[in-house]
C-alpha positions as CSV (number, residue, x, y, z in Angstrom):
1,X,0.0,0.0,0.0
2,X,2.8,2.6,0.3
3,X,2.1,4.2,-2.9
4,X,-1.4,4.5,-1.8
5,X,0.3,6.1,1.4
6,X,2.7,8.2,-0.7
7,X,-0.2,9.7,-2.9
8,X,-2.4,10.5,-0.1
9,X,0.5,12.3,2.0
10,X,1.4,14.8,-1.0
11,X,-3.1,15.4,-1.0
12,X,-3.3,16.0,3.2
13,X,-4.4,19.0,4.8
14,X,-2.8,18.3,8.4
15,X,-5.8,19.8,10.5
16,X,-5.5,21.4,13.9
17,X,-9.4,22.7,14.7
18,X,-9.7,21.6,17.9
19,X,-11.1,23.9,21.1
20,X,-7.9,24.1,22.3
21,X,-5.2,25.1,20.2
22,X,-2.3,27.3,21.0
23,X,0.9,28.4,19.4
24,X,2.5,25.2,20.8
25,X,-0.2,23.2,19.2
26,X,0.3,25.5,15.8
27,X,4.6,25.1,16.1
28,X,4.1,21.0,16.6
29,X,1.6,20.9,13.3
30,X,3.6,22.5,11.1
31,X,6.7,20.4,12.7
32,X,4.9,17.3,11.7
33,X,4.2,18.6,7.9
34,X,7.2,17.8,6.4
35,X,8.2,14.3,6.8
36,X,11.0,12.2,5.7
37,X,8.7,10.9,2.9
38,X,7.4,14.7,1.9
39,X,5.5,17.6,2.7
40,X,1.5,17.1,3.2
41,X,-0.2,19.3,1.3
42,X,-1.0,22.2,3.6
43,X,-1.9,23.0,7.2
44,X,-5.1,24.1,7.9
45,X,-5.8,26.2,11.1
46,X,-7.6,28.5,12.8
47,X,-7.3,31.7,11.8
48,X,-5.7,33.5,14.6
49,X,-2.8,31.1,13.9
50,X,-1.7,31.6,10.2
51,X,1.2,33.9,10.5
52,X,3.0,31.6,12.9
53,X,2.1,29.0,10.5
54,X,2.9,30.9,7.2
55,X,6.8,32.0,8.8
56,X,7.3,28.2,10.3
57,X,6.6,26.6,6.9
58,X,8.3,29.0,4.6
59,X,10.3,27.6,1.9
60,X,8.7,23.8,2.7
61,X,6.3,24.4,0.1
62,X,3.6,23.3,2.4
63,X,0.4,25.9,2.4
64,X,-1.3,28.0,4.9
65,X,-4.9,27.1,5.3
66,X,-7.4,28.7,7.0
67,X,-11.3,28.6,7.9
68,X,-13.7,31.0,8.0
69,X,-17.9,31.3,8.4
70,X,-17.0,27.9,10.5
71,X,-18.5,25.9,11.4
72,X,-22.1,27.0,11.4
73,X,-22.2,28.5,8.2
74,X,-24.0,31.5,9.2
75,X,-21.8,34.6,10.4
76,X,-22.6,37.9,9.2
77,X,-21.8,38.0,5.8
78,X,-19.4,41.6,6.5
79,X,-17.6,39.2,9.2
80,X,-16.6,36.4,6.7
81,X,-15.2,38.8,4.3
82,X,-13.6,40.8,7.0
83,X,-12.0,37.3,8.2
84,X,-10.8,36.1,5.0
85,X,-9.2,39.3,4.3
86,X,-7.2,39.5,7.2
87,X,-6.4,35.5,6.8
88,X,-5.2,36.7,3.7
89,X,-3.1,39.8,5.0
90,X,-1.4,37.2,7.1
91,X,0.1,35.1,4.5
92,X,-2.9,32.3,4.1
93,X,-2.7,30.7,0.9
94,X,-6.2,28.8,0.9
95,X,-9.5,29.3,2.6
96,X,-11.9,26.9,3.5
97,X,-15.5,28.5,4.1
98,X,-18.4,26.5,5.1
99,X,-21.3,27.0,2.8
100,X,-24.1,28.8,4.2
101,X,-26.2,25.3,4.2
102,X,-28.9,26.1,6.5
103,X,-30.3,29.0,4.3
104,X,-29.4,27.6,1.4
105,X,-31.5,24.1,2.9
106,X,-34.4,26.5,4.3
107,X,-34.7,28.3,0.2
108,X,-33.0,31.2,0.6
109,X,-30.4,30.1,-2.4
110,X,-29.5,33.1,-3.8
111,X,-28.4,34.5,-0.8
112,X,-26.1,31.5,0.0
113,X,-24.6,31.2,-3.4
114,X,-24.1,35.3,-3.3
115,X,-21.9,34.7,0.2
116,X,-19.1,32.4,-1.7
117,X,-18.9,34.8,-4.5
118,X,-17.9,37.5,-2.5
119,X,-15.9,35.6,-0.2
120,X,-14.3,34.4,-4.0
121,X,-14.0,38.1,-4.8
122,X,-12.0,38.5,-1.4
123,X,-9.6,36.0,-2.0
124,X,-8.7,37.1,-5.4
125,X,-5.9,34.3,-6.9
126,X,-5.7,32.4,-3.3
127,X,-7.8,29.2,-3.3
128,X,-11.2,29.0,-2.4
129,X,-12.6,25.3,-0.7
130,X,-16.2,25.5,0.2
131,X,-17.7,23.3,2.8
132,X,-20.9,21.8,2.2
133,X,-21.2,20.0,5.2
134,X,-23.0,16.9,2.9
135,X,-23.6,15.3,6.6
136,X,-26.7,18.2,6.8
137,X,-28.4,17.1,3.7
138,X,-31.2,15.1,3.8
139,X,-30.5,13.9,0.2
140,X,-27.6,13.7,-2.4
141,X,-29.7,15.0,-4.8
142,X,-29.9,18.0,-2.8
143,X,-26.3,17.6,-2.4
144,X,-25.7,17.7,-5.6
145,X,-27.7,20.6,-6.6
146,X,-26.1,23.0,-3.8
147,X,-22.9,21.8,-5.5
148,X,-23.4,23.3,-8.6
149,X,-24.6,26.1,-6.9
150,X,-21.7,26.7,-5.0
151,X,-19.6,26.2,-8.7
152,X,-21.0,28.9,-10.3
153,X,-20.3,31.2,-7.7
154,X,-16.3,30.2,-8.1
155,X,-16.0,28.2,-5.7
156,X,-11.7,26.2,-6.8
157,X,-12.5,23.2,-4.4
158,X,-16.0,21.3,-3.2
159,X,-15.1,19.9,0.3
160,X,-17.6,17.7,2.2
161,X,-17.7,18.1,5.8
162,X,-16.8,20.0,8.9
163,X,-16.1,17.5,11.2
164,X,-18.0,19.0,13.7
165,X,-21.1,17.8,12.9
166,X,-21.8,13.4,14.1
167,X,-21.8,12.6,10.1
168,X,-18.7,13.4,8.2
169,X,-17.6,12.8,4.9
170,X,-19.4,9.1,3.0
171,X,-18.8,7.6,-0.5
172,X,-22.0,8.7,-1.4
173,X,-21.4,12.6,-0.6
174,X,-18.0,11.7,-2.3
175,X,-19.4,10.7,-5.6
176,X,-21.7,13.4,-5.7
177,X,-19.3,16.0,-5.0
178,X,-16.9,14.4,-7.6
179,X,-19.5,14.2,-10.1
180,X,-20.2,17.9,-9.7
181,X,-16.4,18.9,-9.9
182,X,-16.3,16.8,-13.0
183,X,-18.3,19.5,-15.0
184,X,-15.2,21.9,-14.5
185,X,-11.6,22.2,-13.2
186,X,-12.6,21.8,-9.8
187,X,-11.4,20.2,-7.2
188,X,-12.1,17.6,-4.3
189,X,-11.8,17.8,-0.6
190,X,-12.7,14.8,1.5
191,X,-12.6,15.5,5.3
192,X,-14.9,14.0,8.0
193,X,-13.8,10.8,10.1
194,X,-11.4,10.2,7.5
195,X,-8.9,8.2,9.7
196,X,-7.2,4.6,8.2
197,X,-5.1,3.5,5.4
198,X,-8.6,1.9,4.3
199,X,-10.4,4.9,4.2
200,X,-7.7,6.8,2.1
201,X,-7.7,4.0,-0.5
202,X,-11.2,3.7,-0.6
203,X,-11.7,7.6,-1.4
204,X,-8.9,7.9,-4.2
205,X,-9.9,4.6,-5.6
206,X,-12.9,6.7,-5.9
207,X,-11.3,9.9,-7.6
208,X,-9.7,7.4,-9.9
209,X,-12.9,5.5,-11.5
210,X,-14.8,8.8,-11.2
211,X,-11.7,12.0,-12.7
212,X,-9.3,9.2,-14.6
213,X,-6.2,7.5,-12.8
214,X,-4.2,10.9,-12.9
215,X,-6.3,13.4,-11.8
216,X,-5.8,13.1,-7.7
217,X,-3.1,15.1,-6.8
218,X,-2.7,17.8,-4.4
219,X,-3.9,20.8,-6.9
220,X,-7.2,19.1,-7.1
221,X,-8.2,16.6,-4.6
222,X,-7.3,17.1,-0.7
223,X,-7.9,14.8,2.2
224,X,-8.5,17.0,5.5
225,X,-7.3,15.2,8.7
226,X,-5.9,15.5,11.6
227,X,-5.4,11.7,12.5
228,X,-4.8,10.1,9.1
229,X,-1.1,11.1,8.8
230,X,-0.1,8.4,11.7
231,X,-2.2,6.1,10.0
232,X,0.2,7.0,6.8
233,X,3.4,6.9,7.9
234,X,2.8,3.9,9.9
235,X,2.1,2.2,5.9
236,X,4.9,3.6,4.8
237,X,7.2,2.8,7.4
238,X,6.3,-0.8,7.5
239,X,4.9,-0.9,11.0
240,X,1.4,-1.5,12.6
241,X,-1.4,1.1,12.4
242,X,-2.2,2.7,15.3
243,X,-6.0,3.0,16.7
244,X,-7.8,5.3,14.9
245,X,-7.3,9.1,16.3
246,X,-10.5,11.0,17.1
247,X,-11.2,14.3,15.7
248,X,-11.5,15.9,12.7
């Protein structure tokens, strides 16, 4: 499995959102994202902590992620702009922003959609990952219609889930969100309880029969974890997996 294990290091987002993150926390995450078999994709953290993040990984070619409208999904519109732009001012090269799902569920579409195009707008060339939180819909056909919603407002990256809601990312949301990147150049973020080897493999296995053998790479399909990189390096260092982490 270690060129599964390979592939999905270069795609990880090495997540710290937990409730109680520090700098310490933030200087040991962006220690752990270069390894000896290369850097993860990017770090993605809270706000507050993407400077120290931005100067500790310079010149690793790891990027600075950050969150914003998170996780509910419904900050004042003014305060999500006014967040990504100062993420931005402090060196973040991609922002996550959870999808305004509840008004966008309840009909108020156009108003949802109209949020990531401004928070688009904001970011200017930076990447833009929108979280659906695909755990909140009762359907994948409604799923899948938000997601072409949120792909004609701009949106570089369809992600699935929070984590901070009990259901994460599934195959099913997977497909559909994969299906709905397919109609452009956008790409794929899988977070959510993904944890294992197993899991890993079972999502780019899905990329692959879905976007063609070559498309999953880190500029278009991401997995968000905090506790799948043990599971990782354990592959490729030929040793037992450890237990599962809990988390995001």
């Amino acid at each position: 499995m270690s060129d599964t294990a390979k592939r999905a290091l270069a795609c990880l987002d090495l997540t710290a959102l937990g409730d109680k993150e520090d700098q310490a926390s933030t200087a040991a995450l962006c220690a752990k994202a270069v390894t000896k078999f290369g850097p993860v994709a990017a770090v993605c953290l809270w706000p507050a902590y993407v400077a120290q993040a931005k100067t500790a990984l310079a010149g690793s070619g790891v990027k600075v992620a950050t969150v914003v409208n998170f996780p509910s999904g419904m900050e004042p519109a003014d305060d999500v702009l006014a967040a990504t732009r100062k993420a931005i001012a402090d060196g973040a090269d991609e922002i996550d922003v959870v999808f305004p799902f509840p008004r966008w569920l309840r009909g108020e579409k156009v108003a949802a959609a109209t949020l990531i195009a401004r928070v688009k707008e904001a970011c200017g060339a930076k990447t833009l990952k929108v979280i659906l939180e695909s755990g909140a819909f009762p359907s994948v056909e409604k799923l899948a219609k938000a997601s072409v919603d949120v792909l004609e407002a701009g949106a570089d990256f369809l992600k699935t889930s929070t984590g901070k809601i009990a259901q994460g990312a599934t195959p099913e949301a997977a497909r559909t969100l994969l299906e709905a990147a397919a109609r452009g150049k956008t790409g794929v973020k899988i977070s959510g309880g993904v944890r294992t080897m197993a899991d890993a493999a079972a999502y780019l296995a899905l990329a692959d029969e879905i976007r063609g053998a070559d498309w999953a790479g880190p500029a278009t399909f991401r997995f968000g974890a905090s506790g799948l990189l043990d599971a990782l390096l354990a592959d490729l260092e030929g040793r037992a997996a450890p237990a599962p982490a809990k988390g995001y």
